[in-house]
PyMOL commands that place a pseudoatom at each C-alpha (Angstrom):
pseudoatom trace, name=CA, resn=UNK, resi=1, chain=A, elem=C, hetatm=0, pos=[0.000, 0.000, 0.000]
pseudoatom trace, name=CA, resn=UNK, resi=2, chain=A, elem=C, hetatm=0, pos=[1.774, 3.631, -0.911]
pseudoatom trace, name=CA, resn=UNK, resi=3, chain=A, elem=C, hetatm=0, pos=[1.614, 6.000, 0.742]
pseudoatom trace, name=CA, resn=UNK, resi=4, chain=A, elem=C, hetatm=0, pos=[-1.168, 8.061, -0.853]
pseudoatom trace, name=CA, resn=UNK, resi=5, chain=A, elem=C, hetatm=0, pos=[-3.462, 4.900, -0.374]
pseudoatom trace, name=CA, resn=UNK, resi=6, chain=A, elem=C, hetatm=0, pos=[-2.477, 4.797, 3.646]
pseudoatom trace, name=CA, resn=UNK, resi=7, chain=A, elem=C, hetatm=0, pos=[-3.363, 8.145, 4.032]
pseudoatom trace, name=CA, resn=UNK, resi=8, chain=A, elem=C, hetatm=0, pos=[-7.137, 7.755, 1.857]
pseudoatom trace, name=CA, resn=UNK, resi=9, chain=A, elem=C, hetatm=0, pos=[-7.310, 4.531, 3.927]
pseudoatom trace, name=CA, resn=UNK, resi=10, chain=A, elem=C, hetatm=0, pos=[-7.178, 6.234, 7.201]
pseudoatom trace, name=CA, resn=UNK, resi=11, chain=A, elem=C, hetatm=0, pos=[-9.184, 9.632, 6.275]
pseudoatom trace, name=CA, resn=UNK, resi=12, chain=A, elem=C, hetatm=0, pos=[-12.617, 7.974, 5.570]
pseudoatom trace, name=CA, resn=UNK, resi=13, chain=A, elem=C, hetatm=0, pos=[-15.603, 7.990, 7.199]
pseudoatom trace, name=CA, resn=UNK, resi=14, chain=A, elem=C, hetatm=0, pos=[-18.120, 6.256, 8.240]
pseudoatom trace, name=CA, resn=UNK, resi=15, chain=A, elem=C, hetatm=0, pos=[-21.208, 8.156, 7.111]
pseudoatom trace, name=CA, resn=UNK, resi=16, chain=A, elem=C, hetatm=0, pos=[-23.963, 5.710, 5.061]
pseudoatom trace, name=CA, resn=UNK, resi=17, chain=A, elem=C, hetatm=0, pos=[-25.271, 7.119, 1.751]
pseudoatom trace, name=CA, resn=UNK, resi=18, chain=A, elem=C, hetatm=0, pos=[-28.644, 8.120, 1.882]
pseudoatom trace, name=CA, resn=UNK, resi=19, chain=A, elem=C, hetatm=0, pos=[-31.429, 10.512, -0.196]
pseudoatom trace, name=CA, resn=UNK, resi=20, chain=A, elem=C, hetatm=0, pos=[-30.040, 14.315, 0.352]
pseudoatom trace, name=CA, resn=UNK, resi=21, chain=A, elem=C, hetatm=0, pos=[-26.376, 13.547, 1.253]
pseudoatom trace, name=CA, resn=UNK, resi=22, chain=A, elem=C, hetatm=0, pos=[-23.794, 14.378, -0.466]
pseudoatom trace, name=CA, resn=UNK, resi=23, chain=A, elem=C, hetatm=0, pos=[-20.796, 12.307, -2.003]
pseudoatom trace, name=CA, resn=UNK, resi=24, chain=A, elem=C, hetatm=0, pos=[-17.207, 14.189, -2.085]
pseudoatom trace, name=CA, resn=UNK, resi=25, chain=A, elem=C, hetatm=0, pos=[-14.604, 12.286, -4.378]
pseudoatom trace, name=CA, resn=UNK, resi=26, chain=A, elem=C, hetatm=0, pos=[-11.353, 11.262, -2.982]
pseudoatom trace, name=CA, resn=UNK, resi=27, chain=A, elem=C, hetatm=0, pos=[-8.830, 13.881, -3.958]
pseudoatom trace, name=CA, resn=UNK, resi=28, chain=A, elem=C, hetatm=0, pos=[-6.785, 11.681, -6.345]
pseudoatom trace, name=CA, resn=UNK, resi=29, chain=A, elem=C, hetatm=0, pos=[-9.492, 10.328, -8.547]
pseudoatom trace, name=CA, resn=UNK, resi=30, chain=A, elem=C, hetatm=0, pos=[-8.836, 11.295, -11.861]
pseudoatom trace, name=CA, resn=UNK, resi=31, chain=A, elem=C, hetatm=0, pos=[-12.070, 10.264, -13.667]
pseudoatom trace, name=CA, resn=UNK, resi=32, chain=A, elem=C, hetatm=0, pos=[-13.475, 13.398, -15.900]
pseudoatom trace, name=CA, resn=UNK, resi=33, chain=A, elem=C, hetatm=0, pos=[-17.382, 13.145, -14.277]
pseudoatom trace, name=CA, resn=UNK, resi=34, chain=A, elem=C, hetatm=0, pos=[-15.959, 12.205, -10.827]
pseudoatom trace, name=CA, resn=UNK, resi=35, chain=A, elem=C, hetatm=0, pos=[-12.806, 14.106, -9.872]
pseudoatom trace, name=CA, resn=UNK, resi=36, chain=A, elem=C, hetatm=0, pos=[-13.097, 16.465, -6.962]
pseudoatom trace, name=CA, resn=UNK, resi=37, chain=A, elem=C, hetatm=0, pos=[-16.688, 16.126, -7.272]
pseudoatom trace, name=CA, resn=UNK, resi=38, chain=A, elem=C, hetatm=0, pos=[-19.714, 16.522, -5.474]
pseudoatom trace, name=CA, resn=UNK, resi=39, chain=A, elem=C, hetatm=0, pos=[-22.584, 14.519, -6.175]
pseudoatom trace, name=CA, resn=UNK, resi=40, chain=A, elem=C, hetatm=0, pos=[-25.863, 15.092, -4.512]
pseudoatom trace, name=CA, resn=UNK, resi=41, chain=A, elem=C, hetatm=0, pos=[-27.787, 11.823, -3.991]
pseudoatom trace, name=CA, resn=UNK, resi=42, chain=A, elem=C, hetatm=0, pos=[-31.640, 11.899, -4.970]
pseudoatom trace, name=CA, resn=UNK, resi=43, chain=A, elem=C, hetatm=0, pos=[-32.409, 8.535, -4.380]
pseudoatom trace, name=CA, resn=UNK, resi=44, chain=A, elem=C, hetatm=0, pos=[-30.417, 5.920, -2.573]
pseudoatom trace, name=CA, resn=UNK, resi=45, chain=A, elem=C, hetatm=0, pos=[-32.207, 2.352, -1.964]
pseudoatom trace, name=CA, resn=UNK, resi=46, chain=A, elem=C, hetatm=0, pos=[-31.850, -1.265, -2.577]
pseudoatom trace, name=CA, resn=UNK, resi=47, chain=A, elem=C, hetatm=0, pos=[-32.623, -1.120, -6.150]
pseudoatom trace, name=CA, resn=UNK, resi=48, chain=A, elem=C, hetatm=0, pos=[-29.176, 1.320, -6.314]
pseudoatom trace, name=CA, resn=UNK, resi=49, chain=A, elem=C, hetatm=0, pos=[-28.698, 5.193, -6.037]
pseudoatom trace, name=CA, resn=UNK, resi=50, chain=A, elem=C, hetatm=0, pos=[-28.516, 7.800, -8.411]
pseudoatom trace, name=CA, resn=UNK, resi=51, chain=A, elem=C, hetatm=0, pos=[-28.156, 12.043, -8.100]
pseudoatom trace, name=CA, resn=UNK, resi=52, chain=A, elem=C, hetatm=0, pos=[-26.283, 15.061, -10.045]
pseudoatom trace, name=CA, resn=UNK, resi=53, chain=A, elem=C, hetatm=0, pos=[-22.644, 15.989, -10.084]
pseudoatom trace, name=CA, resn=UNK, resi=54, chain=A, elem=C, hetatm=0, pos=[-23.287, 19.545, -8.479]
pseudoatom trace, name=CA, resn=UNK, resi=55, chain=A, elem=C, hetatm=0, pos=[-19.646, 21.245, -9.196]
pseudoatom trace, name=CA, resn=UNK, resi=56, chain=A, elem=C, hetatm=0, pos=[-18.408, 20.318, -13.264]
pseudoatom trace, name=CA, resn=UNK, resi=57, chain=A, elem=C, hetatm=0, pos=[-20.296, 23.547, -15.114]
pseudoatom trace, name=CA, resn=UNK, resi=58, chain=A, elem=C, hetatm=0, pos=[-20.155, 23.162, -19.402]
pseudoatom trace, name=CA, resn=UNK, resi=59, chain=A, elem=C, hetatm=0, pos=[-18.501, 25.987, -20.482]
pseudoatom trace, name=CA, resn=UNK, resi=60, chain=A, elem=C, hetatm=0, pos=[-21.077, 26.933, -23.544]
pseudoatom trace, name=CA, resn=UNK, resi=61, chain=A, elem=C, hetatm=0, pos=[-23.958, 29.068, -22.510]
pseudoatom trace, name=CA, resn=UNK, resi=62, chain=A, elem=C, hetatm=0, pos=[-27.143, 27.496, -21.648]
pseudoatom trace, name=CA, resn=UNK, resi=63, chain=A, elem=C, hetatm=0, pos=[-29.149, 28.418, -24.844]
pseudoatom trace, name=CA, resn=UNK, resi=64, chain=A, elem=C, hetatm=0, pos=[-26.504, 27.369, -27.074]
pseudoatom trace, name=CA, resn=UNK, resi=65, chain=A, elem=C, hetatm=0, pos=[-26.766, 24.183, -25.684]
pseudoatom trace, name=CA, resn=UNK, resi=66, chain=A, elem=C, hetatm=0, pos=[-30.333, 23.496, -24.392]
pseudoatom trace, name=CA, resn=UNK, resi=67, chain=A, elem=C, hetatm=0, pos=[-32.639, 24.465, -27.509]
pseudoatom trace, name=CA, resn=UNK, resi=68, chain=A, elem=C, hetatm=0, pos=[-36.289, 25.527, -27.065]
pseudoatom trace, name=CA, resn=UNK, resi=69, chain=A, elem=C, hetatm=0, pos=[-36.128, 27.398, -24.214]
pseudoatom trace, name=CA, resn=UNK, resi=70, chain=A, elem=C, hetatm=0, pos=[-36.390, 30.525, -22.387]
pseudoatom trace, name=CA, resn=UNK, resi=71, chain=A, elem=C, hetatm=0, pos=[-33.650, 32.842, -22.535]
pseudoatom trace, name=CA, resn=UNK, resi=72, chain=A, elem=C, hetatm=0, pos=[-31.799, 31.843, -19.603]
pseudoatom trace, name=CA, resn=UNK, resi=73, chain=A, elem=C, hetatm=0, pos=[-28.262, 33.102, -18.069]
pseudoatom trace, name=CA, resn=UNK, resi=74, chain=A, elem=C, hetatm=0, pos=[-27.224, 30.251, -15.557]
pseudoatom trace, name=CA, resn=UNK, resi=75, chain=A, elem=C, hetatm=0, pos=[-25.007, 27.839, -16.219]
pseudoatom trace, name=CA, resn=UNK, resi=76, chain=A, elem=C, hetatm=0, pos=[-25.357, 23.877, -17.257]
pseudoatom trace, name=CA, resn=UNK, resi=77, chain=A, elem=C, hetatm=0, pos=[-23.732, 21.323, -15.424]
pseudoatom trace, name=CA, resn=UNK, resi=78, chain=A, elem=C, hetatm=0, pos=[-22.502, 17.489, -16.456]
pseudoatom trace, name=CA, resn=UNK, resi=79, chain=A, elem=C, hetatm=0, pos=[-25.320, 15.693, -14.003]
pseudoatom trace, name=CA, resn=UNK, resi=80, chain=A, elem=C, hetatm=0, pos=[-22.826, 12.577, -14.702]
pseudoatom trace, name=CA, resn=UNK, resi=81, chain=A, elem=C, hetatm=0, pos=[-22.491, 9.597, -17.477]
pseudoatom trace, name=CA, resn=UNK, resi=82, chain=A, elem=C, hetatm=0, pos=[-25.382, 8.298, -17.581]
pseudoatom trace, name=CA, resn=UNK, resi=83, chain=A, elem=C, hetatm=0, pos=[-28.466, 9.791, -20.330]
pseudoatom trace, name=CA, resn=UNK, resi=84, chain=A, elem=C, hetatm=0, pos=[-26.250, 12.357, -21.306]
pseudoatom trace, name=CA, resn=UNK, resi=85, chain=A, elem=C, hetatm=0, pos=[-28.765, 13.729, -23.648]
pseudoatom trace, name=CA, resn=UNK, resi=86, chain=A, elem=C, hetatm=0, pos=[-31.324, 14.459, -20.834]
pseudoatom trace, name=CA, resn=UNK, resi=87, chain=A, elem=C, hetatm=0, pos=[-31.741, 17.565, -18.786]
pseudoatom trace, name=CA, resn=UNK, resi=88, chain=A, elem=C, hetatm=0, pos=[-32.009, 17.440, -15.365]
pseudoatom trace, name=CA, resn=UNK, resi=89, chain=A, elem=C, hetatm=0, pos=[-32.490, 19.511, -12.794]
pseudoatom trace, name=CA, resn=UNK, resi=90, chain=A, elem=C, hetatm=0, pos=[-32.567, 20.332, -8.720]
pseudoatom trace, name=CA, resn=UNK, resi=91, chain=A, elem=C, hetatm=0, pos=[-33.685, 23.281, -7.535]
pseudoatom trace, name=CA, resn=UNK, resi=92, chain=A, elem=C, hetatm=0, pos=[-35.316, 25.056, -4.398]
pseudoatom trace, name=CA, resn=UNK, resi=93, chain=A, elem=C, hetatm=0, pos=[-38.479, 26.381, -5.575]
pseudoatom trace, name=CA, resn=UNK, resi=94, chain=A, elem=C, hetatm=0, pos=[-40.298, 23.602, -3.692]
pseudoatom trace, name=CA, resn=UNK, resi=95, chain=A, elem=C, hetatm=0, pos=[-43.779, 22.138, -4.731]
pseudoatom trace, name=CA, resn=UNK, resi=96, chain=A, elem=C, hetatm=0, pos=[-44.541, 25.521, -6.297]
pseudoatom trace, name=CA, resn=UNK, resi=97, chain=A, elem=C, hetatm=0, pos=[-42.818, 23.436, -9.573]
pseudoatom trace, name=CA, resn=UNK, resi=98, chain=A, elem=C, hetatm=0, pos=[-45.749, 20.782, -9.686]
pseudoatom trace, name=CA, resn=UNK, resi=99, chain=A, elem=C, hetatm=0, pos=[-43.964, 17.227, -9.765]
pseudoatom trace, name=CA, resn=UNK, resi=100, chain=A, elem=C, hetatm=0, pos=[-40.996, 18.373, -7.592]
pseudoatom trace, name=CA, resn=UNK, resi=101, chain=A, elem=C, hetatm=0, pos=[-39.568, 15.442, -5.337]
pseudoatom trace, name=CA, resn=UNK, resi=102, chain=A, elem=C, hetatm=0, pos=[-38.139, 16.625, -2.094]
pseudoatom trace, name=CA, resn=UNK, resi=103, chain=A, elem=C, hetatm=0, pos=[-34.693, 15.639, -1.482]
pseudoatom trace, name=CA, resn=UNK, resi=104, chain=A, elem=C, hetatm=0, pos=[-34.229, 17.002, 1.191]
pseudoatom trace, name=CA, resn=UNK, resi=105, chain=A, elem=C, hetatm=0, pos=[-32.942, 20.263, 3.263]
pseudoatom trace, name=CA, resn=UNK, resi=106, chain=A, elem=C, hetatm=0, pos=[-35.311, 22.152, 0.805]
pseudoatom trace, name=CA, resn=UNK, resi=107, chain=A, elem=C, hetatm=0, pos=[-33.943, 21.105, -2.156]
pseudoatom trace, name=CA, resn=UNK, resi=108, chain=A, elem=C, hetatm=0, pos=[-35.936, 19.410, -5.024]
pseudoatom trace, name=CA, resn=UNK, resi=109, chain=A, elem=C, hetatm=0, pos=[-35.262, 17.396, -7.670]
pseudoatom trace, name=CA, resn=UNK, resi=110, chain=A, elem=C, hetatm=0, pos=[-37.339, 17.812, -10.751]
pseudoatom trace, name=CA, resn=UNK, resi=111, chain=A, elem=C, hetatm=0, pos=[-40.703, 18.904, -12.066]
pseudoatom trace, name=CA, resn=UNK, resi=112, chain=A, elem=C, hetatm=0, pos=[-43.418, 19.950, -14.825]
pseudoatom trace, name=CA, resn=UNK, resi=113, chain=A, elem=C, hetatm=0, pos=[-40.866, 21.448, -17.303]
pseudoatom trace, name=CA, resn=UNK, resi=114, chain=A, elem=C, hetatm=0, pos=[-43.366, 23.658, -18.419]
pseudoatom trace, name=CA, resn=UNK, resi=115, chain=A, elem=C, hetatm=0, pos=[-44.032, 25.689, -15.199]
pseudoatom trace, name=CA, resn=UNK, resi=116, chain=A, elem=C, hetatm=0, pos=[-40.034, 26.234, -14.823]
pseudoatom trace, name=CA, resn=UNK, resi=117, chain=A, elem=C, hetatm=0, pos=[-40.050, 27.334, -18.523]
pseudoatom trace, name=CA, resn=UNK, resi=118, chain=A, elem=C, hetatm=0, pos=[-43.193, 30.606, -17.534]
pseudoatom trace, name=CA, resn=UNK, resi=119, chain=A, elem=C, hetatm=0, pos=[-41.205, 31.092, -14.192]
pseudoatom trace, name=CA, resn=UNK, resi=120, chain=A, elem=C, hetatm=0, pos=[-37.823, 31.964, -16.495]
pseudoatom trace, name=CA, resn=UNK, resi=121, chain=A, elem=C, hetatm=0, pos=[-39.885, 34.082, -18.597]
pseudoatom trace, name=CA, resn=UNK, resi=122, chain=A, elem=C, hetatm=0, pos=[-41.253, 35.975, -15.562]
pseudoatom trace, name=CA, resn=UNK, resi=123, chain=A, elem=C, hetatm=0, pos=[-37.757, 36.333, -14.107]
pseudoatom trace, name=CA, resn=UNK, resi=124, chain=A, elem=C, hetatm=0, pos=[-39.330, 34.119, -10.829]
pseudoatom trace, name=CA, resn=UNK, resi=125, chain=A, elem=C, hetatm=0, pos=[-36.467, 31.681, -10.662]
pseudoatom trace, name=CA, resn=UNK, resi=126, chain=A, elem=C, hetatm=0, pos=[-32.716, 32.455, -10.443]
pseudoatom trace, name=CA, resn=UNK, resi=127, chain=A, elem=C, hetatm=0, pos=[-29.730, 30.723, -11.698]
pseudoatom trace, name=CA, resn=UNK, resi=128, chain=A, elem=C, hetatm=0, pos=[-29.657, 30.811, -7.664]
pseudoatom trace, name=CA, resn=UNK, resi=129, chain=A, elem=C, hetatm=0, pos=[-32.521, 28.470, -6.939]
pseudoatom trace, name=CA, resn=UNK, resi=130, chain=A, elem=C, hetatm=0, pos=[-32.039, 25.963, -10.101]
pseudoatom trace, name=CA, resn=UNK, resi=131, chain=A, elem=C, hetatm=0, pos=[-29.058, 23.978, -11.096]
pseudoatom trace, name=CA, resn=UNK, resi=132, chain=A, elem=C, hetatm=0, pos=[-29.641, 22.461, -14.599]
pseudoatom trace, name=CA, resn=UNK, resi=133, chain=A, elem=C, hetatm=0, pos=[-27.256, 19.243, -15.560]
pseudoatom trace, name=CA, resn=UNK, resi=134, chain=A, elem=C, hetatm=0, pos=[-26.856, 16.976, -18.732]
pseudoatom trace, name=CA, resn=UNK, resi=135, chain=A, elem=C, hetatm=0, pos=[-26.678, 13.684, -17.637]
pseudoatom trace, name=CA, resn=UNK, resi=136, chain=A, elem=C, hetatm=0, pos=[-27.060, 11.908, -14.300]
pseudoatom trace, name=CA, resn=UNK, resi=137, chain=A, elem=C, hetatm=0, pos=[-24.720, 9.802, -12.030]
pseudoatom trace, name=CA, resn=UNK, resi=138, chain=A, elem=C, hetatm=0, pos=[-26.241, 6.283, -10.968]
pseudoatom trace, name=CA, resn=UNK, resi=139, chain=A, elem=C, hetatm=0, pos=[-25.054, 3.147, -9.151]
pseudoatom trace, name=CA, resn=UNK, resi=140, chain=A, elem=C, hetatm=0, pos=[-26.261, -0.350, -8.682]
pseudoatom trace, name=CA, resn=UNK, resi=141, chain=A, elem=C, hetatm=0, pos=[-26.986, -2.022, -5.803]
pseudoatom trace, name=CA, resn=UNK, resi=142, chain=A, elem=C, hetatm=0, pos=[-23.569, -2.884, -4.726]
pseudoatom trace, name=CA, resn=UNK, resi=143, chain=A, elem=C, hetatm=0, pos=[-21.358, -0.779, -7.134]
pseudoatom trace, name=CA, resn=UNK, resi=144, chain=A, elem=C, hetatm=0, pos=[-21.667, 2.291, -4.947]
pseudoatom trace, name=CA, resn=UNK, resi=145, chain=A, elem=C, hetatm=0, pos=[-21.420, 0.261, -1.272]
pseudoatom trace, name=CA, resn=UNK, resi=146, chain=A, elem=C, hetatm=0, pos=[-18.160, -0.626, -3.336]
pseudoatom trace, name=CA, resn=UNK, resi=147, chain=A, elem=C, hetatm=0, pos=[-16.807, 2.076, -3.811]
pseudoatom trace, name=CA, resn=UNK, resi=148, chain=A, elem=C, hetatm=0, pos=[-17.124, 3.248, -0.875]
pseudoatom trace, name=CA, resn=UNK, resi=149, chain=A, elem=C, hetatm=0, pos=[-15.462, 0.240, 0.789]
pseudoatom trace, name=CA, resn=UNK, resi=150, chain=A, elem=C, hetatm=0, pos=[-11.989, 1.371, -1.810]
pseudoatom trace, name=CA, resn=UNK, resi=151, chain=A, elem=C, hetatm=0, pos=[-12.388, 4.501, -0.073]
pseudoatom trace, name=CA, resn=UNK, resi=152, chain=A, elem=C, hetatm=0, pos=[-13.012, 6.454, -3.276]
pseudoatom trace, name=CA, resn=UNK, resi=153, chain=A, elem=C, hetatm=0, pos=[-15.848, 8.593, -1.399]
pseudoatom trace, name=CA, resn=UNK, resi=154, chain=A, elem=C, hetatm=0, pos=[-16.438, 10.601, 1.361]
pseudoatom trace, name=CA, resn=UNK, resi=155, chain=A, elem=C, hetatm=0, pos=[-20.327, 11.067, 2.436]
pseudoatom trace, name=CA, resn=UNK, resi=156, chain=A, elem=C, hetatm=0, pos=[-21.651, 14.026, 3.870]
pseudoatom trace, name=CA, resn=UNK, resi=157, chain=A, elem=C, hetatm=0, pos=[-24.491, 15.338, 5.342]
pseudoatom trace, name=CA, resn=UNK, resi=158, chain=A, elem=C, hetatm=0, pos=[-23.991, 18.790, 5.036]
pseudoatom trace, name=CA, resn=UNK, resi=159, chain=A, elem=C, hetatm=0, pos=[-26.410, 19.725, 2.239]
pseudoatom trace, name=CA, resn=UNK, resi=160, chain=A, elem=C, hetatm=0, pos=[-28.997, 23.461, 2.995]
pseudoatom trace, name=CA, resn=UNK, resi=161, chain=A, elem=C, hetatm=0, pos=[-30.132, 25.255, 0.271]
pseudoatom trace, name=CA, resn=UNK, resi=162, chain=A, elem=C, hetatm=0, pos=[-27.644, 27.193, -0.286]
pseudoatom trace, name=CA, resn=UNK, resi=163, chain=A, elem=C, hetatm=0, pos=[-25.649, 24.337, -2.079]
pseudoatom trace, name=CA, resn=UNK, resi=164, chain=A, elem=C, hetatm=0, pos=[-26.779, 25.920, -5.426]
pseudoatom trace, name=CA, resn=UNK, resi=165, chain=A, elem=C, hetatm=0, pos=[-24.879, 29.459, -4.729]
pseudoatom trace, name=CA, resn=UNK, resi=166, chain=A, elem=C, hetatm=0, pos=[-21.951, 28.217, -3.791]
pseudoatom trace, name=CA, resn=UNK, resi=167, chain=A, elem=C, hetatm=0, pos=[-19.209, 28.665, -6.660]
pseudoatom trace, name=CA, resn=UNK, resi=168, chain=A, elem=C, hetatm=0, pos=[-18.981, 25.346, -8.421]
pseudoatom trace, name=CA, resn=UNK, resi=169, chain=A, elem=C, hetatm=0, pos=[-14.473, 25.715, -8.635]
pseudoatom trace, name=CA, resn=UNK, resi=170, chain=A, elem=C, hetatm=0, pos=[-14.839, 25.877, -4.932]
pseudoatom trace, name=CA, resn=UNK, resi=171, chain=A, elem=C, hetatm=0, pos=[-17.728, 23.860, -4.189]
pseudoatom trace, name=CA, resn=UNK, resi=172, chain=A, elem=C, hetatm=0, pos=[-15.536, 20.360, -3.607]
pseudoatom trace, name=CA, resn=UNK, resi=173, chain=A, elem=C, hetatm=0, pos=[-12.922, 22.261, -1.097]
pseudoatom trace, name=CA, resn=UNK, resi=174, chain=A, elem=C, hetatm=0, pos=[-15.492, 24.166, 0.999]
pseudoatom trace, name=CA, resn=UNK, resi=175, chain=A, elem=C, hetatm=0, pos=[-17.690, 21.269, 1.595]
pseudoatom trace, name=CA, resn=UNK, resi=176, chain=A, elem=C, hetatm=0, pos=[-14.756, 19.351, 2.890]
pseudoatom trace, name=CA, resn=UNK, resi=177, chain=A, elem=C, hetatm=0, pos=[-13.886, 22.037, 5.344]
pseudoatom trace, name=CA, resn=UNK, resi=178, chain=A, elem=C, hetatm=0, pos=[-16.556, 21.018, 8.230]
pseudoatom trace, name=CA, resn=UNK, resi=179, chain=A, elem=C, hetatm=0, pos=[-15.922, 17.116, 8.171]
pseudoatom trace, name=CA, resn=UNK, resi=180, chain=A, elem=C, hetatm=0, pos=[-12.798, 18.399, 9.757]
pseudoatom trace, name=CA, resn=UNK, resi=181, chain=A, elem=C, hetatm=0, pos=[-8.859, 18.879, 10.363]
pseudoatom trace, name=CA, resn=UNK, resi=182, chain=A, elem=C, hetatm=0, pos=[-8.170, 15.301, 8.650]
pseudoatom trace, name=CA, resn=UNK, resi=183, chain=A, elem=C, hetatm=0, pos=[-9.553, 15.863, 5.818]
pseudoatom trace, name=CA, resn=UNK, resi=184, chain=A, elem=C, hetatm=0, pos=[-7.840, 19.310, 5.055]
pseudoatom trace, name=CA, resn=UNK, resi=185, chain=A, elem=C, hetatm=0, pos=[-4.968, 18.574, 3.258]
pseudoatom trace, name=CA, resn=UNK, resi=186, chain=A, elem=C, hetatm=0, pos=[-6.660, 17.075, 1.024]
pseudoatom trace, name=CA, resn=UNK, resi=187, chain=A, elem=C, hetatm=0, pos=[-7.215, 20.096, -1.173]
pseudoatom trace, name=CA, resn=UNK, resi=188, chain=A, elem=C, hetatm=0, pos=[-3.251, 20.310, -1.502]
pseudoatom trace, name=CA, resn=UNK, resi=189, chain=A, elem=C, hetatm=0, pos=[-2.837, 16.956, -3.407]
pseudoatom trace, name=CA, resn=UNK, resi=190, chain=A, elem=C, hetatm=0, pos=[-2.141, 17.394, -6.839]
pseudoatom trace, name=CA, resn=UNK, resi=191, chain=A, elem=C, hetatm=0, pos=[-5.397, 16.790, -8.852]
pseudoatom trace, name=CA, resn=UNK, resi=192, chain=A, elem=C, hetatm=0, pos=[-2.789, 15.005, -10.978]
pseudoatom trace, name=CA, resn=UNK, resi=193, chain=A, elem=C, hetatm=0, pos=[-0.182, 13.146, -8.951]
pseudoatom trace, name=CA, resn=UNK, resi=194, chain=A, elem=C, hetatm=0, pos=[1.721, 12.444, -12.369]
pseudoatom trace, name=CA, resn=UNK, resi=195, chain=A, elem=C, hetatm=0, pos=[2.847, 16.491, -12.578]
pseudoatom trace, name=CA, resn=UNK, resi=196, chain=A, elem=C, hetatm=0, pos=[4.069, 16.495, -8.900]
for i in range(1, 196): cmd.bond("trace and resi %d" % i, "trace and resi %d" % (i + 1))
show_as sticks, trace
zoom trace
């Protein structure tokens, strides 16, 4: 085991995945969805668990990407792998978006497209209170559980609903910050131990 590996080994916890908490990569995984991500579970049961990727913004404007549809100037994230061709979104509008699921810590996934669509036009929803993704992360039953078990996650429970303000380059570094002193050198590993 190197040395790197020791100190993942020894800087995990023991938090269980569940709906509304959140999944912080290990800091050396180099995958392009999953490194220094956050992923925010919306569903996490037997049959597997699935959520967005909350920090990896596209760099094309929203409207040059996502066609018929109001003028919007937020951003659009990579959700994750899987149905890349789908839009998805979370937001924190609550049931006033009919359909919305409650994830939890008044945050919603989903809803009646439509009635997000009139809200944009009416200037009623921010690029504060919806995050729109391409693409979704998911897990089976056991991939996830592991996963976990090879350390290469970090669960936290420290979702509000302010999540969707915070700036996505930051987002992975200043949700580590409360699960403590052990975990804050992570930040200062290269994101690519091959350049160090």
């Amino acid at each position: 085991m190197s040395g790197v590996d020791k100190f993942i080994k020894v800087n995990t916890n023991n938090l269980r995945p569940a709906k509304g908490r959140l999944l912080l990569s290990e800091p050396l995984m180099g995958d392009f969805y999953f490194g220094r991500s956050v992923v925010l579970l919306a569903e996490h049961n037997d049959e597997g668990s699935f959520g967005l990727v909350l920090n990896k913004p596209v760099e094309q404007k929203f409207n040059d990407i996502v066609k018929d549809f109001p003028a919007f100037d937020g951003r659009l994230f990579i959700g994750g792998p899987v149905e890349t061709d789908s839009l998805f979104f979370v937001h924190t509008m609550g049931d006033i978006i009919e359909g919305a699921l409650e994830i939890g810590s008044g945050i919603y996934w989903g809803g009646d497209i439509d009635i997000v669509k009139e809200m944009i036009l009416l200037n009623s929803i921010t690029p504060d209170n919806i995050r729109f993704s391409v693409g979704y992360s998911g897990w089976s039953p056991e991939q996830l559980k592991g996963e976990l078990k090879r350390n290469s996650w970090l669960v936290s429970k420290n979702l509000n609903k302010d999540i969707l303000k915070i700036d996505p380059k930051d987002m992975w570094e200043q949700l580590l910050e409360p699960l403590g002193k052990e975990y804050s050198h992570w930040p200062k590993f290269p994101s690519d131990p091959g350049l160090n």
